[in-house]
C-alpha positions as CSV (number, residue, x, y, z in Angstrom):
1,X,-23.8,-16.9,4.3
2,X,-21.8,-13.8,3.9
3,X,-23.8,-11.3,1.9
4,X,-22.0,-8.3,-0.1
5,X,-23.7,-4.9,-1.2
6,X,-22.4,-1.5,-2.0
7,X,-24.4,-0.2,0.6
8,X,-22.8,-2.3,3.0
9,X,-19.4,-1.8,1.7
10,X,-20.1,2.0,1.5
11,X,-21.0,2.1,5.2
12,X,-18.1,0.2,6.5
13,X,-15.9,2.3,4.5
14,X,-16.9,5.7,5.6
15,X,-17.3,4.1,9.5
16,X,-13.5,2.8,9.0
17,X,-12.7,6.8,7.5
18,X,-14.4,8.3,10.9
19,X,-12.5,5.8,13.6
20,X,-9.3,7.0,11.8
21,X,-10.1,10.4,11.9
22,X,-11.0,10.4,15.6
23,X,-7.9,8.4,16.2
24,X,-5.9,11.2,14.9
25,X,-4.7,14.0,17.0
26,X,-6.2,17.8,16.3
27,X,-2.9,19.2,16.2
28,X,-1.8,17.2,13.3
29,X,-3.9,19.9,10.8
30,X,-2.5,22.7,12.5
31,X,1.2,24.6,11.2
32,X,3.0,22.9,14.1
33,X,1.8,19.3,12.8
34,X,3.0,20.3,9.4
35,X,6.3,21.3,11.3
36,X,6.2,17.4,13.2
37,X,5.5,16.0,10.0
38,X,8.2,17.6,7.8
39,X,10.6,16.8,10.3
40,X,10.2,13.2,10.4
41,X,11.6,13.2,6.8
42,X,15.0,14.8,7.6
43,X,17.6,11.9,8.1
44,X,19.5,10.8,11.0
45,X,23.2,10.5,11.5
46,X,25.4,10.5,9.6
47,X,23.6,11.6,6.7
48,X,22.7,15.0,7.9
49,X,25.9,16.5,8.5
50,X,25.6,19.2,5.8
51,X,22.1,21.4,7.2
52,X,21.9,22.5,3.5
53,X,21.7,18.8,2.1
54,X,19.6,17.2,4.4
55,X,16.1,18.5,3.4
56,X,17.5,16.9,-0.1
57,X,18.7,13.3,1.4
58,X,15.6,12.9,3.0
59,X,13.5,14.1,-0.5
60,X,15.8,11.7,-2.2
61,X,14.9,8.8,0.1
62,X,11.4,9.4,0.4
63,X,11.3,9.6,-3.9
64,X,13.5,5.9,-3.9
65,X,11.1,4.3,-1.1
66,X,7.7,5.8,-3.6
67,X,9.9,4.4,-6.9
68,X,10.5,0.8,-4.7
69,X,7.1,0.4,-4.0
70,X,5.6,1.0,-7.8
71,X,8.1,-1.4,-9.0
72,X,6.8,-3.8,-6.2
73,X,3.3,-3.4,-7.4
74,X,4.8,-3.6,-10.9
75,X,6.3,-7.1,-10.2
76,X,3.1,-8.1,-8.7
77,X,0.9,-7.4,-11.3
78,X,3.3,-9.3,-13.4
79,X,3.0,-12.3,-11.8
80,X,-0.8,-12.5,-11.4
81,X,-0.8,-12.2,-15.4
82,X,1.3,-15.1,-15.6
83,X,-0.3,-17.1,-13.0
84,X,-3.6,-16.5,-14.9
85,X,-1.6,-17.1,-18.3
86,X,-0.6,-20.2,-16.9
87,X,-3.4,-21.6,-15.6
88,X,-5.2,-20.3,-19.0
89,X,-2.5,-22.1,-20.7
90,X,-2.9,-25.7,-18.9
91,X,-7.0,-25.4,-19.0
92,X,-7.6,-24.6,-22.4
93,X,-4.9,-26.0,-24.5
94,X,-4.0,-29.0,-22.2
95,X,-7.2,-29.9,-20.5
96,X,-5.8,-29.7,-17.0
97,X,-8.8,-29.7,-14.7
98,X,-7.8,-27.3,-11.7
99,X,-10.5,-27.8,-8.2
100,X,-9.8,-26.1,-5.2
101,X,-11.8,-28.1,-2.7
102,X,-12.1,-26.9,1.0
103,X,-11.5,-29.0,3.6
104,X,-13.5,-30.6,6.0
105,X,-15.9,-31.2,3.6
């Protein structure tokens, strides 16, 4: 029987925290990993032809890639509250009975 406790989840998180912090190279905290990491966000060919745009193209695509993903999230919450709705719906007013049985059993 899998147990669950805060405790337990507690530890697992911080033990998950310190394997990703030891996987992570020293030199990423330093100003030459800030250099390596602002760099990655400059685009690639074509799109970087003017040196004075490209720090803007990349800020641009990095703002439409966060704006993607909340409206991603967005759609998903949207259909868990219908899928709840529904099944709300079809128990209560219709008297659909809804099991989920494992199998094997």
């Amino acid at each position: 029987m899998l147990e669950f406790s805060w405790r337990m989840l507690v530890e697992q998180v911080g033990a998950f925290w310190e394997g990703l912090r030891a996987q992570l190279p020293e030199s990423l905290f330093t100003p030459q990993g800030a250099r390596e990491l602002v760099r990655l966000s400059h685009p690639v060919e074509p799109f970087n032809q003017p040196e004075l745009v490209a720090p803007v193209v990349g800020l641009a695509g990095l703002l439409l890639g966060l704006v993607l993903a909340g409206v991603a999230v967005g759609a998903l919450g949207t259909l868990l509250v219908a899928v709840i709705a529904l099944a709300l719906l079809l128990t209560r007013v219709y008297g659909v009975s809804l099991e989920i049985v494992a199998l094997g059993r």
